[in-house]
C-alpha positions as CSV (number, residue, x, y, z in Angstrom):
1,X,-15.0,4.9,9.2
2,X,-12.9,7.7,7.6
3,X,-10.0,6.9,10.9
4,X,-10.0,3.4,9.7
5,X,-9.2,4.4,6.4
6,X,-6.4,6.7,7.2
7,X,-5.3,4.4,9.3
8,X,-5.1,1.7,6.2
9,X,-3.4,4.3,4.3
10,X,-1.1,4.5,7.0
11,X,-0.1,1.0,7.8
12,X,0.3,0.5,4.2
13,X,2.9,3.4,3.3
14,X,4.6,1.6,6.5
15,X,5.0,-1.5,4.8
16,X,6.1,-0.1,1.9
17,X,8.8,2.1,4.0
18,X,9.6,-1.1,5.8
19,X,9.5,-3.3,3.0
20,X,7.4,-6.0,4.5
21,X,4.3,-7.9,4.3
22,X,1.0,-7.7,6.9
23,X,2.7,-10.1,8.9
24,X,5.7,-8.5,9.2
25,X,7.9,-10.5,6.9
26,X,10.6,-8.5,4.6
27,X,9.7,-8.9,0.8
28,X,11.7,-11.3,-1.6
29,X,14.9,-8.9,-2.4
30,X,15.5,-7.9,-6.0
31,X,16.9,-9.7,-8.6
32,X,20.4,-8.4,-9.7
33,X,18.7,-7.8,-13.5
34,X,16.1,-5.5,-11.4
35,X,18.8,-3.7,-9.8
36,X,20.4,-3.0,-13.1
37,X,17.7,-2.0,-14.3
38,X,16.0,0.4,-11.6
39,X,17.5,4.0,-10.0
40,X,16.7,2.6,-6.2
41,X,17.4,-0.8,-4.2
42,X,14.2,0.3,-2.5
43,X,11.4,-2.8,-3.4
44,X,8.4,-1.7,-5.3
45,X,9.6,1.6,-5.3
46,X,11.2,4.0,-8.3
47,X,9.0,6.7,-7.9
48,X,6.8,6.4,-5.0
49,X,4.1,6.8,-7.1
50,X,2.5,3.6,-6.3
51,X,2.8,4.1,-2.4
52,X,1.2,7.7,-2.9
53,X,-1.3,6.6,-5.1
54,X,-3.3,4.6,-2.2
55,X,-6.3,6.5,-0.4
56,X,-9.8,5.6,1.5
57,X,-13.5,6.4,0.8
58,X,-15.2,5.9,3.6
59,X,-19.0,5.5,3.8
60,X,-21.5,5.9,7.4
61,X,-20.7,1.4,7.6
62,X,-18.2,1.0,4.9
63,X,-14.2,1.9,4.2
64,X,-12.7,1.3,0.8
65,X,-9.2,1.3,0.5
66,X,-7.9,2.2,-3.2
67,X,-5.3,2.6,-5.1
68,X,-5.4,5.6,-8.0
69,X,-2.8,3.8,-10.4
70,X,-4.1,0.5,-10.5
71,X,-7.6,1.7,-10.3
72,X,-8.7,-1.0,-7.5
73,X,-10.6,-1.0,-4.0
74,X,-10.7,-3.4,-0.8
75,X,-14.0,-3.3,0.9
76,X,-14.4,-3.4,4.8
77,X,-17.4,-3.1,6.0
78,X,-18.9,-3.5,9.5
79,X,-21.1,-5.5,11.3
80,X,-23.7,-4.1,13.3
């Protein structure tokens, strides 16, 4: 369980590398008033503290991907 949550984490920095969704499809581009506003043309991005924040718990039939600043956490569990 623990390589399926690193590999969550890793698939999910991609996207945010790549800026696009789990199908593959770019995110909407900023608005000009959020380009003004922000130090980066880099989507969902000023810091990379919301990409670094994500990280796994993983469990003997469970993985939970989280994310530290927004204090969530997907589920996956298996099916024996």
């Amino acid at each position: 369980m623990r390589a399926i949550g690193e590999y969550l984490i890793t698939v999910t920095q991609d996207r945010f590398d790549a800026q696009k969704d789990p199908q593959g499809k770019p995110w909407l581009p900023l608005s000009n008033a959020t380009k003004e506003r922000k130090r980066i043309d880099k989507i969902l991005t000023e810091s990379s503290r919301l990409r670094d924040s994500i990280s796994c718990q993983a469990g003997s039939d469970e993985v939970r991907s989280c994310n530290s600043l927004t204090k969530t956490c997907l589920k996956q569990s298996s099916i024996i």
